[in-house]
PQR file of N, CA, C, O and H, with PARSE charges and radii, in Angstrom:
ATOM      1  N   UNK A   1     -44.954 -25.849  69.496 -0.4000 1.5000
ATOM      2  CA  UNK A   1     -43.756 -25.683  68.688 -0.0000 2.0000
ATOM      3  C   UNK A   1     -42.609 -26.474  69.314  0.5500 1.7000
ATOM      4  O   UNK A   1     -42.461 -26.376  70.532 -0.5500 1.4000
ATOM      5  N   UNK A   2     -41.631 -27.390  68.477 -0.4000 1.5000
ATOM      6  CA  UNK A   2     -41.013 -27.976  68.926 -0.0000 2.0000
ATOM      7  C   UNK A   2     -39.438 -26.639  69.566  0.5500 1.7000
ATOM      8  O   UNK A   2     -39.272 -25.448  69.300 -0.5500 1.4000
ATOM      9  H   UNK A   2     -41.751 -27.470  67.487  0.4000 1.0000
ATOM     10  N   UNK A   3     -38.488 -27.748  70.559 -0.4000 1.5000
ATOM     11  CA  UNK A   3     -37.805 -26.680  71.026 -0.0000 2.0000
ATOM     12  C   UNK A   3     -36.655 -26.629  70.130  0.5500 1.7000
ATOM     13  O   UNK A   3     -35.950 -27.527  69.670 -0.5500 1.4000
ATOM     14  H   UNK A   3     -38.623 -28.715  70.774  0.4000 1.0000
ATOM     15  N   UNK A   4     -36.632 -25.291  69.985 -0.4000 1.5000
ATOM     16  CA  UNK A   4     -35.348 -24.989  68.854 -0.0000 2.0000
ATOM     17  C   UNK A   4     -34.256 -24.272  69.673  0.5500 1.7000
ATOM     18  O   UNK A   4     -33.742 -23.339  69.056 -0.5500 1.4000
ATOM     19  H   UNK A   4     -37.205 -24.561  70.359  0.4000 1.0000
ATOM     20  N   UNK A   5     -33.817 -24.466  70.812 -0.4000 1.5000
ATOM     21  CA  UNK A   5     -32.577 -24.216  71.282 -0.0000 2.0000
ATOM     22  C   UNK A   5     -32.582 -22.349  71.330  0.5500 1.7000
ATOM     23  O   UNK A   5     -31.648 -21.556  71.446 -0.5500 1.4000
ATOM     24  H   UNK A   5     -34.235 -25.224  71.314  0.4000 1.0000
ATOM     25  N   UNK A   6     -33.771 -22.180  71.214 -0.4000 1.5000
ATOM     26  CA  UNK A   6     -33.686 -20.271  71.277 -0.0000 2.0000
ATOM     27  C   UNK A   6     -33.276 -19.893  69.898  0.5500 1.7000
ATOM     28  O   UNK A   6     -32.807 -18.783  69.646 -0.5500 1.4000
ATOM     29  H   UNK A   6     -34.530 -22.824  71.120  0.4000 1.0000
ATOM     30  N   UNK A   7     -33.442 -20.761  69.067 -0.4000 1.5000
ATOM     31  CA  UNK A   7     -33.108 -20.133  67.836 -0.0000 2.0000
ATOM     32  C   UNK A   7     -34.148 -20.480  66.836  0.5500 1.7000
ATOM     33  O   UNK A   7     -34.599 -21.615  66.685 -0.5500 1.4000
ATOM     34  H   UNK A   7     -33.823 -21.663  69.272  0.4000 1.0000
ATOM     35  N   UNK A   8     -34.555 -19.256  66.052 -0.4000 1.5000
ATOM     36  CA  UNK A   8     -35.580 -18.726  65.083 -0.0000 2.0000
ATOM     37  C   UNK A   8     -35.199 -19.292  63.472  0.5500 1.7000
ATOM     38  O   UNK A   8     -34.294 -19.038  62.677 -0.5500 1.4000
ATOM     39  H   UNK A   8     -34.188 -18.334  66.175  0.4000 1.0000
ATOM     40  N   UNK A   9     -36.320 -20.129  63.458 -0.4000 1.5000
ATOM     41  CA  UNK A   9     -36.017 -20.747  62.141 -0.0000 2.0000
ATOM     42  C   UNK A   9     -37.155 -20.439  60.876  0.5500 1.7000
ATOM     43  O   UNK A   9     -38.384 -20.485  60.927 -0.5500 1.4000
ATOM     44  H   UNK A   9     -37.056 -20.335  64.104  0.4000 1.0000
ATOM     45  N   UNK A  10     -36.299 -20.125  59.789 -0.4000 1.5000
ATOM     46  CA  UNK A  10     -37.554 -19.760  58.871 -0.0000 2.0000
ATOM     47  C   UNK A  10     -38.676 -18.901  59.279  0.5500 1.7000
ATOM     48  O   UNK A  10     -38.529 -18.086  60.190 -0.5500 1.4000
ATOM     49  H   UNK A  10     -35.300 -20.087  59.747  0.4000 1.0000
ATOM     50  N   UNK A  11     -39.717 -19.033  58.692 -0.4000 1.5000
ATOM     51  CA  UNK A  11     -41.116 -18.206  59.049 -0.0000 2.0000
ATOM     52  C   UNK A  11     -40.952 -17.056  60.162  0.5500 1.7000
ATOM     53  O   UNK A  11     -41.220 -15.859  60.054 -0.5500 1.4000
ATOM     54  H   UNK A  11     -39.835 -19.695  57.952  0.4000 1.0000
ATOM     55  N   UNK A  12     -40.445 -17.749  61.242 -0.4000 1.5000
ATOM     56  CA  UNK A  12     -40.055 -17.300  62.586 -0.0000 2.0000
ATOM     57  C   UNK A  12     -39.104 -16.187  62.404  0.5500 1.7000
ATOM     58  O   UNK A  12     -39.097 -15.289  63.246 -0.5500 1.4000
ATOM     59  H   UNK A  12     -40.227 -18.721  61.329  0.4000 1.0000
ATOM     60  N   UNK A  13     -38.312 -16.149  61.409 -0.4000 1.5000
ATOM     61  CA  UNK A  13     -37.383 -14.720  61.602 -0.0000 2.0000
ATOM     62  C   UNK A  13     -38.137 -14.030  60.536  0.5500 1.7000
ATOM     63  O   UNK A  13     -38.498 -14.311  59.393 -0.5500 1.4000
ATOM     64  H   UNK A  13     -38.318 -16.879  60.725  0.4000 1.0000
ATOM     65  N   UNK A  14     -38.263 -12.785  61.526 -0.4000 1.5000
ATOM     66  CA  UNK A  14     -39.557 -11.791  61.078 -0.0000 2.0000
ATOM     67  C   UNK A  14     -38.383 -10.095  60.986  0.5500 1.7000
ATOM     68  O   UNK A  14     -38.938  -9.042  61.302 -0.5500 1.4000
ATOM     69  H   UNK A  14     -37.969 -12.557  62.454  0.4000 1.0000
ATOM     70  N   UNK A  15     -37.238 -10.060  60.660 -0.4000 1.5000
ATOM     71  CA  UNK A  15     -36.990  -8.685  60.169 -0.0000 2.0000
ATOM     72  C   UNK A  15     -36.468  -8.851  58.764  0.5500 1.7000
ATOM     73  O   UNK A  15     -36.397  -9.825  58.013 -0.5500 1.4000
ATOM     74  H   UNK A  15     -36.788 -10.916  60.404  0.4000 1.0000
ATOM     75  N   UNK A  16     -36.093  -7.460  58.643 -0.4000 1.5000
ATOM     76  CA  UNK A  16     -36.428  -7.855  56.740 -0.0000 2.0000
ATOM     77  C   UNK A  16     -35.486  -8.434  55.609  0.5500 1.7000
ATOM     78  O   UNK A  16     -35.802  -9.111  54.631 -0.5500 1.4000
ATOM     79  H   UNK A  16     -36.151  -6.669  59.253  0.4000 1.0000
ATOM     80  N   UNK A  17     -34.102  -7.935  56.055 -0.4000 1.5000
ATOM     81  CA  UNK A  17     -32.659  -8.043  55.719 -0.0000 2.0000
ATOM     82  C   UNK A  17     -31.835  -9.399  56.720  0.5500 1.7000
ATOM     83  O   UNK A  17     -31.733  -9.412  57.947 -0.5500 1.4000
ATOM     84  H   UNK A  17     -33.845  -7.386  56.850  0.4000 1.0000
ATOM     85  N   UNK A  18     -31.424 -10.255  55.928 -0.4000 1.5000
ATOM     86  CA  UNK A  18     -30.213 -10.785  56.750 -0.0000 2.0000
ATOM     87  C   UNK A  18     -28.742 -10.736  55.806  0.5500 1.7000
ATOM     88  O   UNK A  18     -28.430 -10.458  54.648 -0.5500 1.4000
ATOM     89  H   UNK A  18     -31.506 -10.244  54.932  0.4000 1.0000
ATOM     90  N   UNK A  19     -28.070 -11.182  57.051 -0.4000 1.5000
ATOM     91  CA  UNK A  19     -26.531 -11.527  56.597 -0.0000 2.0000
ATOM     92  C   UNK A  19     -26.381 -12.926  56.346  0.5500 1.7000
ATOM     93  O   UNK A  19     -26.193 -13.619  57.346 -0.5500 1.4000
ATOM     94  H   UNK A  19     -28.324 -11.408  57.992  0.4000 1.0000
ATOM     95  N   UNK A  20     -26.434 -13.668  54.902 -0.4000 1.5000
ATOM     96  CA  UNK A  20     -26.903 -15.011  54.667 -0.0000 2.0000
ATOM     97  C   UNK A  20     -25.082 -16.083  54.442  0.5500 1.7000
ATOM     98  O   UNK A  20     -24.111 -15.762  53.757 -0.5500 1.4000
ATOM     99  H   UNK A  20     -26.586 -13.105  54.089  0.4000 1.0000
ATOM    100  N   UNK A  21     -25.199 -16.846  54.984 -0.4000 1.5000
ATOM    101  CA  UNK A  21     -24.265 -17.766  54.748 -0.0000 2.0000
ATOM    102  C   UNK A  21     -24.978 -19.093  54.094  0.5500 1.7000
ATOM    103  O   UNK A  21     -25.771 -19.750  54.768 -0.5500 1.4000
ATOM    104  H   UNK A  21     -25.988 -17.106  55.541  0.4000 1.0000
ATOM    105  N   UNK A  22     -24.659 -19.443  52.769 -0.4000 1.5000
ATOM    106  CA  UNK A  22     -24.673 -20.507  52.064 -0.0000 2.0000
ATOM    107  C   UNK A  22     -24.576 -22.075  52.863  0.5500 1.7000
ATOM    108  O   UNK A  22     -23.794 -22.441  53.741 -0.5500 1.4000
ATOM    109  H   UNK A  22     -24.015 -18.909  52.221  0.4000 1.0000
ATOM    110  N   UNK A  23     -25.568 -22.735  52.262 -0.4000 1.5000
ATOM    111  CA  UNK A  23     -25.405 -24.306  52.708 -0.0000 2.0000
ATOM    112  C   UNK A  23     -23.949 -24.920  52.266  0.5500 1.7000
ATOM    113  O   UNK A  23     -23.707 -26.091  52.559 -0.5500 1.4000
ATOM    114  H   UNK A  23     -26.203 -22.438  51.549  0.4000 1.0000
ATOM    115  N   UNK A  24     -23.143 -24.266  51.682 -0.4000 1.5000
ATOM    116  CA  UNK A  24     -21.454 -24.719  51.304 -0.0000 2.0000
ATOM    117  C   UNK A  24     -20.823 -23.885  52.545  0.5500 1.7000
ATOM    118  O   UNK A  24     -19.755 -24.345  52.950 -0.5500 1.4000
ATOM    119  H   UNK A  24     -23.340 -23.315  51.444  0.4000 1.0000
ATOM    120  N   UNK A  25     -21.308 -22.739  53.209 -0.4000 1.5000
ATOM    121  CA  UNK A  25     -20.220 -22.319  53.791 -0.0000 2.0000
ATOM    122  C   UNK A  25     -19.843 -20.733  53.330  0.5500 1.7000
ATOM    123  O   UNK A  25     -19.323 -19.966  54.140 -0.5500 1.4000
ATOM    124  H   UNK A  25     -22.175 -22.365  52.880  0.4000 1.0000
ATOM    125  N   UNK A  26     -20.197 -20.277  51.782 -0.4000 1.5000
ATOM    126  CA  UNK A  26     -20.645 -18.891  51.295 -0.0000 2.0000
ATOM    127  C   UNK A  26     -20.983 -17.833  51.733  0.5500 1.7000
ATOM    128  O   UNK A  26     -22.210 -17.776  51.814 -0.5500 1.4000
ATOM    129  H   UNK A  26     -20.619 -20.901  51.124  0.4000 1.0000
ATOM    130  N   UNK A  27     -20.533 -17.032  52.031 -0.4000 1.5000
ATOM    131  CA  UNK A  27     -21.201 -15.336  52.383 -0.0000 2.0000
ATOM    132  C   UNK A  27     -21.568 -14.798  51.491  0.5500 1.7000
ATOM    133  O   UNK A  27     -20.876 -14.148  50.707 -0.5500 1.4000
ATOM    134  H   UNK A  27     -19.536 -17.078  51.965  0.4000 1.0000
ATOM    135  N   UNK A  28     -23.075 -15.026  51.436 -0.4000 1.5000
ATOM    136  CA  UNK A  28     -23.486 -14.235  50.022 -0.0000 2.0000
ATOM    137  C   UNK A  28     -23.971 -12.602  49.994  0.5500 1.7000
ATOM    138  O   UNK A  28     -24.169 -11.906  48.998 -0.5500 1.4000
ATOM    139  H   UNK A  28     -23.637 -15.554  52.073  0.4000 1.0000
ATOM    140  N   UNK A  29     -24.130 -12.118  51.868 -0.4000 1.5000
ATOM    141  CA  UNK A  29     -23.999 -11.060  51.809 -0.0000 2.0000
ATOM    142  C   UNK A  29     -25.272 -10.347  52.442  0.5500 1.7000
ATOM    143  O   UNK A  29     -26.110 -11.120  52.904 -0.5500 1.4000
ATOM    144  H   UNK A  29     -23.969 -12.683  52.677  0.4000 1.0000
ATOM    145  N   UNK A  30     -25.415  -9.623  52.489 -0.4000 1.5000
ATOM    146  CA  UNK A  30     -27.116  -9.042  53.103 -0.0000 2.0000
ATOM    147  C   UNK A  30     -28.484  -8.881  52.040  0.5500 1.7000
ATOM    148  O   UNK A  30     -28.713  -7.899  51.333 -0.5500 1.4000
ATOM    149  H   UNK A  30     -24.733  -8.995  52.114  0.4000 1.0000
ATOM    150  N   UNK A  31     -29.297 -10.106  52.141 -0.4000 1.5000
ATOM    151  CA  UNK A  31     -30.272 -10.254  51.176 -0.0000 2.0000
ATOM    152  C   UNK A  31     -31.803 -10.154  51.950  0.5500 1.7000
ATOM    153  O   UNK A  31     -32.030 -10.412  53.132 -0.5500 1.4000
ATOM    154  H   UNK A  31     -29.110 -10.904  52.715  0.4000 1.0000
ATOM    155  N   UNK A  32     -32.707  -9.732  50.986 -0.4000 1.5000
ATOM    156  CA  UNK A  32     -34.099  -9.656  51.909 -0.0000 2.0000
ATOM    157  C   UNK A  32     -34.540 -11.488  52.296  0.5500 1.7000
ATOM    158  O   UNK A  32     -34.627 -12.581  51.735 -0.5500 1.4000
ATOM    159  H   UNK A  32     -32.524  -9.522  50.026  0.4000 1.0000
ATOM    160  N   UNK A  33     -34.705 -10.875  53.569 -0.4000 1.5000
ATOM    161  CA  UNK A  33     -35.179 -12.860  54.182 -0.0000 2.0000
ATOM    162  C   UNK A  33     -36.016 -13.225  53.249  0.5500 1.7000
ATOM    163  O   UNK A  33     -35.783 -14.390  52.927 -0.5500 1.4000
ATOM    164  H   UNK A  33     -34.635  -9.988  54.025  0.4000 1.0000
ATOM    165  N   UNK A  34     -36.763 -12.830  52.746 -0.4000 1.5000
ATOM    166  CA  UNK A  34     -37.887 -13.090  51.673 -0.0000 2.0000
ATOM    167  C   UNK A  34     -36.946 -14.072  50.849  0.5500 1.7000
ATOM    168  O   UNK A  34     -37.090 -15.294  50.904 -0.5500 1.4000
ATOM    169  H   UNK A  34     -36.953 -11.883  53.008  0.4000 1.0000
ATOM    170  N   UNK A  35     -36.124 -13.542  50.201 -0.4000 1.5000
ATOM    171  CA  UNK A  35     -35.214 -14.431  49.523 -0.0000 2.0000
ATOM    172  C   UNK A  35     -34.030 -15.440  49.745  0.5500 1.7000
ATOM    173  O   UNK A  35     -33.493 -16.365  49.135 -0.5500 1.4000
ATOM    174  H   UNK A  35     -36.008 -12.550  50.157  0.4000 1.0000
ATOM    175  N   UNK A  36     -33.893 -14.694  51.086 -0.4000 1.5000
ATOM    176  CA  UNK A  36     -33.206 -16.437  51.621 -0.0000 2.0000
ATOM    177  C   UNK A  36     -33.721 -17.377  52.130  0.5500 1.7000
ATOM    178  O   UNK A  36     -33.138 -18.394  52.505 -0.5500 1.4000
ATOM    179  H   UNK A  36     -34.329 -13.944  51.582  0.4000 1.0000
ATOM    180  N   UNK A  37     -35.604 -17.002  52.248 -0.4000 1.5000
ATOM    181  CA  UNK A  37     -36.221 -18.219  52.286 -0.0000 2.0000
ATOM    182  C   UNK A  37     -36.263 -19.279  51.359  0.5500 1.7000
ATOM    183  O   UNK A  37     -35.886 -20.451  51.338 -0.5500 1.4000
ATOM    184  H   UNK A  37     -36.079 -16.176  51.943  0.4000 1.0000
ATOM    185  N   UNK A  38     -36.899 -18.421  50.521 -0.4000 1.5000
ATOM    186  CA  UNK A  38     -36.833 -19.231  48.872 -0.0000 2.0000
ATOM    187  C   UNK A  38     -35.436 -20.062  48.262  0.5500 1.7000
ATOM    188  O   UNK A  38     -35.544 -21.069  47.564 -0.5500 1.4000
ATOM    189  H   UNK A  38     -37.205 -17.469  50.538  0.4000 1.0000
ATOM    190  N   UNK A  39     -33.880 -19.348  48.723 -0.4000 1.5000
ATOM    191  CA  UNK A  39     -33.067 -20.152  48.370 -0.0000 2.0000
ATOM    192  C   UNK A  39     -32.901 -20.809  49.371  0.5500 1.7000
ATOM    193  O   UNK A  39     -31.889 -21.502  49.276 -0.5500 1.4000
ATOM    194  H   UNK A  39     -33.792 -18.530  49.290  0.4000 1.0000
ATOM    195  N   UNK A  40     -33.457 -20.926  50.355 -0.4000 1.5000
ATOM    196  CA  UNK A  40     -32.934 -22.239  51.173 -0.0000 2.0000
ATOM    197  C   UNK A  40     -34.238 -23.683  50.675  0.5500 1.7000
ATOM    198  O   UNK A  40     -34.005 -24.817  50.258 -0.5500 1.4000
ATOM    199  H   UNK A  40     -34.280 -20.363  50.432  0.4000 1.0000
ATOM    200  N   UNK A  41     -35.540 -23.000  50.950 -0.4000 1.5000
ATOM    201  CA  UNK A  41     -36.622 -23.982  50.621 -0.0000 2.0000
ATOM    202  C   UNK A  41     -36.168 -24.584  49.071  0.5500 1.7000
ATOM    203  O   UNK A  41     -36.780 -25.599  48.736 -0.5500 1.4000
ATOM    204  H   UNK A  41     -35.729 -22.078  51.288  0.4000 1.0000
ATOM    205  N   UNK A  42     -35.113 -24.032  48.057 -0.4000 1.5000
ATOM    206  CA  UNK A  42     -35.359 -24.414  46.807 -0.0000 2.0000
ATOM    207  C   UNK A  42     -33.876 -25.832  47.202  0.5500 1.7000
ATOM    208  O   UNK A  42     -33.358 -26.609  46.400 -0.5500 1.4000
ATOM    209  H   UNK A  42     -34.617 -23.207  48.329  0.4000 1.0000
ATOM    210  N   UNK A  43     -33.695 -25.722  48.188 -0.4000 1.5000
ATOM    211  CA  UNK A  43     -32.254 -26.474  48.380 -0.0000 2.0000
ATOM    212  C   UNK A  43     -33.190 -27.655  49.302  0.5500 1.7000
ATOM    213  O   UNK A  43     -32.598 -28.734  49.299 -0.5500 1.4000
ATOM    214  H   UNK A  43     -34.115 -25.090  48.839  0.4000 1.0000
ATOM    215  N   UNK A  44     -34.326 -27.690  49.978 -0.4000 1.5000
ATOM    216  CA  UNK A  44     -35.192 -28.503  51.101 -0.0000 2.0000
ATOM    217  C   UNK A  44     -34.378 -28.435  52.326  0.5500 1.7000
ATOM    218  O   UNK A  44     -34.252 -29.385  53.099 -0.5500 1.4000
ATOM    219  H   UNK A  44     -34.807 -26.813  49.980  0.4000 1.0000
ATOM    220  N   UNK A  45     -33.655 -26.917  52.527 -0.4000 1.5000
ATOM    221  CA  UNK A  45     -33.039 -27.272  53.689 -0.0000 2.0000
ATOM    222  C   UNK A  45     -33.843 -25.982  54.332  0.5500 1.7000
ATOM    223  O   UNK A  45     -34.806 -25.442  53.787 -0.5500 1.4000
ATOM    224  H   UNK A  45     -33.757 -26.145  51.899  0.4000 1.0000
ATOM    225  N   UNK A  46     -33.249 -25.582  55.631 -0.4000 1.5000
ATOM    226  CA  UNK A  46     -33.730 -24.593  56.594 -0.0000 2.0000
ATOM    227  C   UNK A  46     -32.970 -23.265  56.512  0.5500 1.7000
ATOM    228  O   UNK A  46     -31.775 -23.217  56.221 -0.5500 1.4000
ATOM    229  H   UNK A  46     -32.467 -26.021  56.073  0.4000 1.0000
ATOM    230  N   UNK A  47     -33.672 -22.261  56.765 -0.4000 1.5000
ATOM    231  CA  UNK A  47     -32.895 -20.786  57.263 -0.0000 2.0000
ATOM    232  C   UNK A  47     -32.899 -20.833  58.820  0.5500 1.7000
ATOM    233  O   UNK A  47     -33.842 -21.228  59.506 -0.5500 1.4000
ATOM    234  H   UNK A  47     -34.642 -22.300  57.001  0.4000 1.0000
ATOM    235  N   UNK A  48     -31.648 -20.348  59.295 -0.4000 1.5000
ATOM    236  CA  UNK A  48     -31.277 -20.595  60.588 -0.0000 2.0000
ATOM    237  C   UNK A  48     -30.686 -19.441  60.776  0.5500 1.7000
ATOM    238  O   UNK A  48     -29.867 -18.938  60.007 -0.5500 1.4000
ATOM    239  H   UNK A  48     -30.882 -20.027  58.737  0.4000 1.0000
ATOM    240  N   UNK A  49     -31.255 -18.773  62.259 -0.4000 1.5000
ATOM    241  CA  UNK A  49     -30.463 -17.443  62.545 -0.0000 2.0000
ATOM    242  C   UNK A  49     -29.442 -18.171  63.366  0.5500 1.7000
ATOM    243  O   UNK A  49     -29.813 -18.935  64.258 -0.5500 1.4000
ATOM    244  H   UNK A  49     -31.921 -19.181  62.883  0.4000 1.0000
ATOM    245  N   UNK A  50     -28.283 -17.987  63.129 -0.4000 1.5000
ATOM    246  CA  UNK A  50     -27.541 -18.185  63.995 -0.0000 2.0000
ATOM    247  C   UNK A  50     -26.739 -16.947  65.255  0.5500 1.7000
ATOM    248  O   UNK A  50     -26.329 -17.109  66.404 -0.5500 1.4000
ATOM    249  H   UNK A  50     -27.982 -17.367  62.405  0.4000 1.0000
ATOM    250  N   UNK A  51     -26.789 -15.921  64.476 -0.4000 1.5000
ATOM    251  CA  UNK A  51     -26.188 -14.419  65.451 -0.0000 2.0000
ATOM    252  C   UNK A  51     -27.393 -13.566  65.662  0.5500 1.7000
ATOM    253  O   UNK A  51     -27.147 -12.374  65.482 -0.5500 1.4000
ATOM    254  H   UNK A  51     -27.123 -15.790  63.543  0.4000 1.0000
ATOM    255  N   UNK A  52     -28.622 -13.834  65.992 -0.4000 1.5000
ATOM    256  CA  UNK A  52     -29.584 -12.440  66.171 -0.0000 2.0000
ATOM    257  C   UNK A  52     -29.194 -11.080  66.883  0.5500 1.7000
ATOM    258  O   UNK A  52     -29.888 -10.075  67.037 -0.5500 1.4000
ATOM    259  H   UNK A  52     -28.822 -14.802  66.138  0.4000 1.0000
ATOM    260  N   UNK A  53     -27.876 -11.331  67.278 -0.4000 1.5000
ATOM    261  CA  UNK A  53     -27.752 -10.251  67.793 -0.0000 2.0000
ATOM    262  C   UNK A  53     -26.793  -9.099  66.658  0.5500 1.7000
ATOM    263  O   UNK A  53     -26.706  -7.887  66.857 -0.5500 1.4000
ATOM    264  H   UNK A  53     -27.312 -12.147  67.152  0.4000 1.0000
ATOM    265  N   UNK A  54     -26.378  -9.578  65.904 -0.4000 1.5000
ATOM    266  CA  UNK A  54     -25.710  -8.807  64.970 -0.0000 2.0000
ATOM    267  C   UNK A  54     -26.885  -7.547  63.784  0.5500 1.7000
ATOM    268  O   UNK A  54     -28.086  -7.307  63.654 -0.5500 1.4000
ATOM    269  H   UNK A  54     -26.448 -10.563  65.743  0.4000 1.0000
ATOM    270  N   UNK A  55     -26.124  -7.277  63.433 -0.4000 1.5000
ATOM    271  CA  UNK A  55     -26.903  -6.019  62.811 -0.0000 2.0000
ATOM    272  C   UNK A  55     -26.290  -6.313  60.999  0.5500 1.7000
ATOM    273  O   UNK A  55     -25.133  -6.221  60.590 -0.5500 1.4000
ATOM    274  H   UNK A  55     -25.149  -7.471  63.539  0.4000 1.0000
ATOM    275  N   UNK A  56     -27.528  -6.669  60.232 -0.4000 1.5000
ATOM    276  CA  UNK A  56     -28.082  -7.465  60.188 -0.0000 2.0000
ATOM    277  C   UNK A  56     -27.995  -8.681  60.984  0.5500 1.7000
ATOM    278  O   UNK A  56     -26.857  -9.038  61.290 -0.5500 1.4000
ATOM    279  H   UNK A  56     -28.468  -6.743  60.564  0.4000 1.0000
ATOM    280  N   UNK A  57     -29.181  -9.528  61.458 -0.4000 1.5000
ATOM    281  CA  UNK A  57     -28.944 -10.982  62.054 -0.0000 2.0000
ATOM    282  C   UNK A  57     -28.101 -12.124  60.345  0.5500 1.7000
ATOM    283  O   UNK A  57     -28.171 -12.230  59.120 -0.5500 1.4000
ATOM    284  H   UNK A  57     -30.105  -9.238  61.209  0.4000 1.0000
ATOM    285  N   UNK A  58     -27.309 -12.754  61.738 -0.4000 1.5000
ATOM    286  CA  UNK A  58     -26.350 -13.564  60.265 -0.0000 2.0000
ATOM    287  C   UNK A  58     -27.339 -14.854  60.765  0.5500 1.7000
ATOM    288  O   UNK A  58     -27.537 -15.288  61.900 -0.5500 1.4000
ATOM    289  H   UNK A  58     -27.251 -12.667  62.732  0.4000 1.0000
ATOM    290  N   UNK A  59     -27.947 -15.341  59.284 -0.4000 1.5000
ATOM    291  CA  UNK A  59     -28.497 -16.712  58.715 -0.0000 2.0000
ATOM    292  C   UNK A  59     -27.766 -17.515  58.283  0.5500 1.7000
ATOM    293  O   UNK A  59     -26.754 -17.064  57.745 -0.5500 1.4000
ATOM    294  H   UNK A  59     -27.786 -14.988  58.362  0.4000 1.0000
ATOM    295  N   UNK A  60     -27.936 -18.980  58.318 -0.4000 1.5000
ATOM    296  CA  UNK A  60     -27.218 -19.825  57.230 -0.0000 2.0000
ATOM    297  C   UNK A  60     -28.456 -20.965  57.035  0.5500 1.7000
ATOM    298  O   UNK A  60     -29.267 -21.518  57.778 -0.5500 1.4000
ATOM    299  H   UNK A  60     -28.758 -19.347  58.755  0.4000 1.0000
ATOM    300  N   UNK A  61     -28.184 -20.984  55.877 -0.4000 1.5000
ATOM    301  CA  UNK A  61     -29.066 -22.118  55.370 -0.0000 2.0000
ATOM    302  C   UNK A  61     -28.585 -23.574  55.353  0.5500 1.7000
ATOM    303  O   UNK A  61     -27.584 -23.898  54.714 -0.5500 1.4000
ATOM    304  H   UNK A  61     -27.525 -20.535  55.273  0.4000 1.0000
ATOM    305  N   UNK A  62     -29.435 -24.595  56.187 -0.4000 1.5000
ATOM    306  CA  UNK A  62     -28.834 -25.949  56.593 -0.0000 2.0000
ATOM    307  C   UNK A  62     -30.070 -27.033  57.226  0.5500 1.7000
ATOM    308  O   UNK A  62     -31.277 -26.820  57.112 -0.5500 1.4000
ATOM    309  H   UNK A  62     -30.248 -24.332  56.707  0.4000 1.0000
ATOM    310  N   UNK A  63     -29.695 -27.764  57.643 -0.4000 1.5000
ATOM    311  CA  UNK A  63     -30.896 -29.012  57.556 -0.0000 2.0000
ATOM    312  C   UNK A  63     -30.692 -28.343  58.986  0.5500 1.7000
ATOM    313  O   UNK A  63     -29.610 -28.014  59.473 -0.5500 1.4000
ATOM    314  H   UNK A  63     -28.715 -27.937  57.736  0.4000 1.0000
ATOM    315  N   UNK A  64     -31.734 -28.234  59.460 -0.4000 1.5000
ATOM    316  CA  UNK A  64     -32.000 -27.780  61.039 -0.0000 2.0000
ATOM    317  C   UNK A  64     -31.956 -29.343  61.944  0.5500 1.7000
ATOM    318  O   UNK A  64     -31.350 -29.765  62.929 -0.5500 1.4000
ATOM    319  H   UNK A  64     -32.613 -28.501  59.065  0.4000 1.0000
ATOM    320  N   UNK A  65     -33.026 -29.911  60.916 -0.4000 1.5000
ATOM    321  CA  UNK A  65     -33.476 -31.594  62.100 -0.0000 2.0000
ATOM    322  C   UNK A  65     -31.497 -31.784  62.259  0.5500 1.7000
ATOM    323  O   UNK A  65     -31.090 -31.823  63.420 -0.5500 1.4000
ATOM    324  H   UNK A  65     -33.518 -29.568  60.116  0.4000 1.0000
ATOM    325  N   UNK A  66     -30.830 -31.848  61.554 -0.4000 1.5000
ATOM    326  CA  UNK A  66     -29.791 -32.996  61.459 -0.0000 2.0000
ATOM    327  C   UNK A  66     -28.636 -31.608  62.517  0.5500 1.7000
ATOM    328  O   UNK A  66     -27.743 -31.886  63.317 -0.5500 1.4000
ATOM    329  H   UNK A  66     -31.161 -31.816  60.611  0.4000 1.0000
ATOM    330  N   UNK A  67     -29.014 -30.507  62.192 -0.4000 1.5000
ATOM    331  CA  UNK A  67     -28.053 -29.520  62.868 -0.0000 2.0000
ATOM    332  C   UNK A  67     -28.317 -29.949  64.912  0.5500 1.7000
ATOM    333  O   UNK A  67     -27.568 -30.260  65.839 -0.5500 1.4000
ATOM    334  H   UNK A  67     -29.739 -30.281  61.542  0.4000 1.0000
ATOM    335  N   UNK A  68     -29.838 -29.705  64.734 -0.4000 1.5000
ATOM    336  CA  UNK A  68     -30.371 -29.872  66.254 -0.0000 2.0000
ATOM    337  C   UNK A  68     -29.538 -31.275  66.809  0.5500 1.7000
ATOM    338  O   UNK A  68     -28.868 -31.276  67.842 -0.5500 1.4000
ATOM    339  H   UNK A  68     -30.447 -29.453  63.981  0.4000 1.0000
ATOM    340  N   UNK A  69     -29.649 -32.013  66.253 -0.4000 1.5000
ATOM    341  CA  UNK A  69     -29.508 -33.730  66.649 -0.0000 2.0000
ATOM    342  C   UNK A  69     -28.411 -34.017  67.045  0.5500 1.7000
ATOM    343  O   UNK A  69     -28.200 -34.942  67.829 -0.5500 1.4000
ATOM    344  H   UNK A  69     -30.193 -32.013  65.414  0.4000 1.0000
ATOM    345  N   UNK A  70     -27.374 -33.123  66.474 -0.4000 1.5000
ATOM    346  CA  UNK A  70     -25.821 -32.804  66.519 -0.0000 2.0000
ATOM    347  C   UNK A  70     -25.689 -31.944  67.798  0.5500 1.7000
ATOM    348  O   UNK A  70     -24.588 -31.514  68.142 -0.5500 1.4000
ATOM    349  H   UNK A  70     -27.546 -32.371  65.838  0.4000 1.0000
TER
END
């Protein structure tokens, strides 16, 4: 697995609920990951935990390759 900086992308975040932030920047609010997979894959971008430590973990959906590279 390539190195993702300690952070869980897609597939990889395995609880059930997140706190999702939009590829604009959006708080859309606490949705089942199930479905912020699907709206991120329907955009070809990535789900990215960015806070795992929060309750829900806060996601945002974003191009991971181009986030990492940065």
């Amino acid at each position: 697995m390539a190195d993702n900086k300690g952070m869980r992308v897609n597939e990889q975040i395995r609880v059930r609920e997140v706190r999702l932030i939009d590829d604009e920047g959006n708080q859309k609010g606490i949705v089942p990951t199930k479905e912020a997979l699907e709206m991120a894959k329907e955009r070809d971008l990535d789900l990215v935990e960015v806070s795992p430590n929060a309750n829900p973990p806060v996601c945002k959906i974003l191009d991971f390759g181009k986030y990492r590279f940065e």
